[in-house]
VEXLOSE-397662 format. One record per atom (N, C-alpha, C): x negated, y, z; atom name; residue in one letter. Coordinates in Angstrom, 2 decimals, decimal comma, always signed. Layout:
N
    east   north      up atom res
       X       Y       Z   CA   A
...
//
This chain:
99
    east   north      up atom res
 -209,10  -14,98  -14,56    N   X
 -208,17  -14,72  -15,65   CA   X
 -206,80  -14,39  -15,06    C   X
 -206,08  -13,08  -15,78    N   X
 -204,92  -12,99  -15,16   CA   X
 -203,87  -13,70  -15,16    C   X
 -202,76  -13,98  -14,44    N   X
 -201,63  -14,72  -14,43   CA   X
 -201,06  -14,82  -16,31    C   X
 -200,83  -13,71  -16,38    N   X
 -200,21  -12,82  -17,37   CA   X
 -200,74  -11,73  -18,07    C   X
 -200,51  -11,59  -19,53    N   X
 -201,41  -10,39  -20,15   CA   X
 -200,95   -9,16  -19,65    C   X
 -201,65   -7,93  -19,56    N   X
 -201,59   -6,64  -18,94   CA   X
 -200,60   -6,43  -20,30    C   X
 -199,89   -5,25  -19,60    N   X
 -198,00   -4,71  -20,54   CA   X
 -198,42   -3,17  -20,62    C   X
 -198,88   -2,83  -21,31    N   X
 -198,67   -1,57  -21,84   CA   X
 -197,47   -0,78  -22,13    C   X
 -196,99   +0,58  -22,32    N   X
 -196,13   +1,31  -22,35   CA   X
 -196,44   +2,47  -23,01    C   X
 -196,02   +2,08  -24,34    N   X
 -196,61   +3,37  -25,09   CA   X
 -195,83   +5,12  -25,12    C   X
 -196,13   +6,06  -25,04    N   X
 -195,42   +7,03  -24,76   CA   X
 -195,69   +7,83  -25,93    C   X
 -194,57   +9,08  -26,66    N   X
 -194,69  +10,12  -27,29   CA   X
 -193,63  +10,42  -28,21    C   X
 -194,34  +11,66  -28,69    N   X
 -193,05  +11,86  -29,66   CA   X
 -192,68  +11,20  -30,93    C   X
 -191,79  +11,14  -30,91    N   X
 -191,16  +10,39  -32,15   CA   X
 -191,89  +11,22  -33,88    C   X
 -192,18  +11,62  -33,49    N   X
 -193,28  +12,08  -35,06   CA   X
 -194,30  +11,86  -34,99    C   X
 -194,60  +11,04  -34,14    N   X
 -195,84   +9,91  -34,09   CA   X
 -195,26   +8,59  -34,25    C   X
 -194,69   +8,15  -34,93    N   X
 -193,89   +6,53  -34,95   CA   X
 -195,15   +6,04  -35,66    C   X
 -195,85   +6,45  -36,88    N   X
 -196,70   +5,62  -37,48   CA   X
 -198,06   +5,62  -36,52    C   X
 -198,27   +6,57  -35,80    N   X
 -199,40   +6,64  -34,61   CA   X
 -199,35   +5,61  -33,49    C   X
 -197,83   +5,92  -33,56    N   X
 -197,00   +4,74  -31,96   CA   X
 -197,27   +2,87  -32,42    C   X
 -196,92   +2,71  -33,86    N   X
 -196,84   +1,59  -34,68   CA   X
 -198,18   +1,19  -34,40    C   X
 -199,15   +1,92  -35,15    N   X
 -200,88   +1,43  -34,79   CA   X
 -201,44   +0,93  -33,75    C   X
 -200,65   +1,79  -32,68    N   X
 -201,75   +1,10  -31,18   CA   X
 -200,89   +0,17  -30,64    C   X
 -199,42   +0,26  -31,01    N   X
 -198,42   -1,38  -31,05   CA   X
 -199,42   -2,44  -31,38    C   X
 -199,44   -2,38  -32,62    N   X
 -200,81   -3,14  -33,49   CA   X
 -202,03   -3,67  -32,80    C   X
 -202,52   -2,57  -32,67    N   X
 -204,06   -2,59  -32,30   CA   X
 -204,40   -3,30  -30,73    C   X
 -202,96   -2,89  -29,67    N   X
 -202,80   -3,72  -28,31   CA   X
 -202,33   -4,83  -28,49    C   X
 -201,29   -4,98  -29,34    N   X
 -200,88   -6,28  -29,53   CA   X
 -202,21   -7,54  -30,15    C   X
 -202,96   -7,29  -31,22    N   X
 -203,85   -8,12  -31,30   CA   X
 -204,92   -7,95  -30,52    C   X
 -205,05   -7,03  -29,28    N   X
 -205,77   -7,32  -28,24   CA   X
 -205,38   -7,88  -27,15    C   X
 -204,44   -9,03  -27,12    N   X
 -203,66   -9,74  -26,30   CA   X
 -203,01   -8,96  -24,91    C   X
 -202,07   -7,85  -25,39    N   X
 -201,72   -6,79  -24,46   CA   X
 -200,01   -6,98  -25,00    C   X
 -198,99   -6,88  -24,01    N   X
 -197,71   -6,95  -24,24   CA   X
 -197,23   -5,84  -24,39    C   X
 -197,20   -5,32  -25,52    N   X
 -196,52   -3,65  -25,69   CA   X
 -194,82   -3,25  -25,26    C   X
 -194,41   -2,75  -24,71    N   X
 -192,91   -2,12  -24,91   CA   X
 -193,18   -0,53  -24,90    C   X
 -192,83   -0,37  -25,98    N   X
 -192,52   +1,23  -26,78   CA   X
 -191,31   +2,03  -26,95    C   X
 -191,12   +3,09  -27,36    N   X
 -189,36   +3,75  -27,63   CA   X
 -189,03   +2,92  -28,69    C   X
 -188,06   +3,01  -28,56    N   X
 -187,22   +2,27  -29,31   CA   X
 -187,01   +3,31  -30,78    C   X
 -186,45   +2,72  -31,72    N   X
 -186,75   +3,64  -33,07   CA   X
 -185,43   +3,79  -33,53    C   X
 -185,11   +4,33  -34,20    N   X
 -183,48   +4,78  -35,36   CA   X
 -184,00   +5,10  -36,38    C   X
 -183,06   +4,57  -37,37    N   X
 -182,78   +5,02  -38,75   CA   X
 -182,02   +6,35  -39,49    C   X
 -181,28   +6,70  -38,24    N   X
 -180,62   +7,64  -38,35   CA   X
 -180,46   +8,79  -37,37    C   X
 -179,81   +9,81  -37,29    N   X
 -180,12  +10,77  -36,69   CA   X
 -179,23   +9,88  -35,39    C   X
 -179,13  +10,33  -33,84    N   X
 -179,07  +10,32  -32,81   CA   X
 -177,81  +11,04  -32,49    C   X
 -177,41  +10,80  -31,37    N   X
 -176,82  +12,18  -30,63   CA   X
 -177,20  +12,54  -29,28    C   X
 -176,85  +13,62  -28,62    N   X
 -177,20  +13,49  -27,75   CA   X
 -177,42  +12,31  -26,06    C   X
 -175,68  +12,12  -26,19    N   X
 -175,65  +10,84  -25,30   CA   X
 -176,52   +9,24  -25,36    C   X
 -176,71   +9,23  -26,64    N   X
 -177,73   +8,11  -27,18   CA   X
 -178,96   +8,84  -26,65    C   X
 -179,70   +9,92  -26,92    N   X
 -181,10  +10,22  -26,52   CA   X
 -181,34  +10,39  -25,18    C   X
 -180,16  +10,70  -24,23    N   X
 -179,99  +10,39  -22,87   CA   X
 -180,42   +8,95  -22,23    C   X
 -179,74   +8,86  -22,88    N   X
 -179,38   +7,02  -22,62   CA   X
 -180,92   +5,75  -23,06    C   X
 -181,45   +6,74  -23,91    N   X
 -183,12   +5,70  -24,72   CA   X
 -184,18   +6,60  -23,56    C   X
 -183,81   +7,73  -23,21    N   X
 -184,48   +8,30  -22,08   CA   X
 -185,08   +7,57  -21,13    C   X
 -183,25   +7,38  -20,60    N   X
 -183,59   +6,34  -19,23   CA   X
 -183,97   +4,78  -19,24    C   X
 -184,08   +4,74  -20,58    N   X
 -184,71   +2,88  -20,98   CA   X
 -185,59   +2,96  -20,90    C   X
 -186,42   +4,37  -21,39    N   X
 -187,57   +4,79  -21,38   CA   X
 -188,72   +4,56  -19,98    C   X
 -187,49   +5,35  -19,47    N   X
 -188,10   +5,02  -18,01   CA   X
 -188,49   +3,64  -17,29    C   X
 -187,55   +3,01  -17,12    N   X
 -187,43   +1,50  -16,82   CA   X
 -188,92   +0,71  -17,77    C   X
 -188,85   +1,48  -18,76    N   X
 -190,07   +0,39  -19,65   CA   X
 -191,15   +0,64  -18,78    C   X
 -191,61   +1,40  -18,36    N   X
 -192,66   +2,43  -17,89   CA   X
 -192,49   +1,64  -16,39    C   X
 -191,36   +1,73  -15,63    N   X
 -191,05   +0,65  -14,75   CA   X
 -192,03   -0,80  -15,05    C   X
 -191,63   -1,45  -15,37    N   X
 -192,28   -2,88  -16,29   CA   X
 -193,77   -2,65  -16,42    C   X
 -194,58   -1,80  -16,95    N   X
 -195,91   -1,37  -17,57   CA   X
 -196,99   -1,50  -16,39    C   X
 -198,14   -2,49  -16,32    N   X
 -198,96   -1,86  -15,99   CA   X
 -199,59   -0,58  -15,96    C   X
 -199,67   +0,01  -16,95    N   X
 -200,33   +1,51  -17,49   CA   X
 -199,55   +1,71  -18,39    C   X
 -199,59   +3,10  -18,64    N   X
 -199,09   +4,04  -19,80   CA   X
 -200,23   +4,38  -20,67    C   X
 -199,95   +4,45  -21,91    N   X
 -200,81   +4,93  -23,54   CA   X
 -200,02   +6,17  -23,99    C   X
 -200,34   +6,95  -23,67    N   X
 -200,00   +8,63  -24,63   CA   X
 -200,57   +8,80  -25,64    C   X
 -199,80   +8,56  -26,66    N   X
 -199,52   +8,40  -27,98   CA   X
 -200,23  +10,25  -28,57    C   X
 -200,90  +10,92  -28,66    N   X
 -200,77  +12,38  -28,43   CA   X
 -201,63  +12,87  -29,32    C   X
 -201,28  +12,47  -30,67    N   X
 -202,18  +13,21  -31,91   CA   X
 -202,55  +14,80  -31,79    C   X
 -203,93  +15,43  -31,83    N   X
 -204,16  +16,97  -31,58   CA   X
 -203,84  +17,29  -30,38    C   X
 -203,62  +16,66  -29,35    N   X
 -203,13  +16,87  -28,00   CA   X
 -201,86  +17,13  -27,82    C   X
 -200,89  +17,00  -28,59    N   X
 -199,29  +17,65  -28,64   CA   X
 -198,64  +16,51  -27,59    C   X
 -197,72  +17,12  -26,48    N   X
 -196,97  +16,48  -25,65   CA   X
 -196,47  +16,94  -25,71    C   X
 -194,30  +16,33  -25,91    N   X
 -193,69  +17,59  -26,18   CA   X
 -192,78  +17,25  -24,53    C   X
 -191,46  +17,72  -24,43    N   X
 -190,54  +17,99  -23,57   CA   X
 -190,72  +16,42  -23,17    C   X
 -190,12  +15,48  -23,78    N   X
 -189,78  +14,11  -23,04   CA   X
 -190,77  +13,65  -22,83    C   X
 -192,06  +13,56  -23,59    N   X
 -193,07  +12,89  -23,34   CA   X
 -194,10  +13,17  -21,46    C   X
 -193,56  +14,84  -21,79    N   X
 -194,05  +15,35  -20,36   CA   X
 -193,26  +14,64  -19,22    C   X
 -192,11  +14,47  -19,64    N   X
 -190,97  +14,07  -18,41   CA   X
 -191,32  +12,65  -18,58    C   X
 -192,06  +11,71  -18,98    N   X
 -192,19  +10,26  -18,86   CA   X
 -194,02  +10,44  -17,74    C   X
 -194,59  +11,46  -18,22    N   X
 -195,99  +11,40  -17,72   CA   X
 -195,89  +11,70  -16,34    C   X
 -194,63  +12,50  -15,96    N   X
 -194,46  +12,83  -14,39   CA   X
 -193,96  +11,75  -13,67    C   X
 -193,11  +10,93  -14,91    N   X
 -192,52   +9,65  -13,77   CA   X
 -193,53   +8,83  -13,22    C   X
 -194,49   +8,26  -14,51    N   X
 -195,56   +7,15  -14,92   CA   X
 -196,23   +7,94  -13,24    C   X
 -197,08   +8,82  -13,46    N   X
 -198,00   +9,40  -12,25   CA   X
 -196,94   +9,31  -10,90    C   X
 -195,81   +9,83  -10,98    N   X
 -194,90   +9,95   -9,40   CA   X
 -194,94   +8,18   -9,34    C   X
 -194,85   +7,23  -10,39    N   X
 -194,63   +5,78   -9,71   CA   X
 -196,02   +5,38   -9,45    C   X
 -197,49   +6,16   -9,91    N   X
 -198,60   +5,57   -9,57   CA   X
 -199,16   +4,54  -11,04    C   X
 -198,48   +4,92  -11,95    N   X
 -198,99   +4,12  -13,22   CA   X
 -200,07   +5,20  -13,45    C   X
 -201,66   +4,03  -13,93    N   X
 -202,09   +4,37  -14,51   CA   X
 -201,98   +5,50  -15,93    C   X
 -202,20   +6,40  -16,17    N   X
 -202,09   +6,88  -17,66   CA   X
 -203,67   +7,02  -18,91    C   X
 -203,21   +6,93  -19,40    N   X
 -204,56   +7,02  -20,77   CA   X
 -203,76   +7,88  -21,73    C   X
 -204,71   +8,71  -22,61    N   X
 -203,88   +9,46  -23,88   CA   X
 -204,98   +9,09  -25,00    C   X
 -204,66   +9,10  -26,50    N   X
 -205,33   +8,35  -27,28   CA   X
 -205,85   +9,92  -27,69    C   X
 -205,57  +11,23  -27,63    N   X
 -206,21  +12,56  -27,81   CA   X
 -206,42  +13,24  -26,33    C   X
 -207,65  +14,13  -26,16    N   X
 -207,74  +14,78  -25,17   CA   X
 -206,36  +15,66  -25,21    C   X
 -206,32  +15,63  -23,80    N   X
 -204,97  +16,49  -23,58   CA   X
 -205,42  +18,19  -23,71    C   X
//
């Protein structure tokens, strides 16, 4: 048995939040520690989406493996730039649609 439950890191675009929410869900009651993007209520600016970027990263840091969030196969700009880090640090990746 492990020390500690395996930490997932969910990845994608933000027009998957209710897609992202589910496998939150669905890992979480499979005794898995999720950290995901972080969410807003309101529109962003740029220096803020910079800035949740590089948190982004760091989560992914933390993660055993990465979950690509990727309804119909869609990966957009950031999601690609998290899948190059996840692979350049040697994290596992999984996508919940064929790519």
């Amino acid at each position: 048995m492990p020390d500690r439950p395996e930490i997932v890191c969910i990845c994608g675009s933000t027009r998957f939040v209710d897609e992202m929410r589910a496998a939150n869900r669905d890992l979480t009651f499979a005794g898995v520690i999720v950290v995901a993007p972080g969410e807003a209520d309101e529109l962003i600016t740029n220096e803020q989406k910079t800035e949740l970027d590089s948190l982004h990263l760091r989560k992914i840091d933390l993660a055993d493996r990465v979950l690509v969030v990727n309804p119909g196969g869609y990966i957009g700009e950031s999601t690609s730039r998290e899948i190059a880090y996840a692979h350049a640090t040697g994290k596992p990746i999984s996508f919940t649609d064929p790519v």
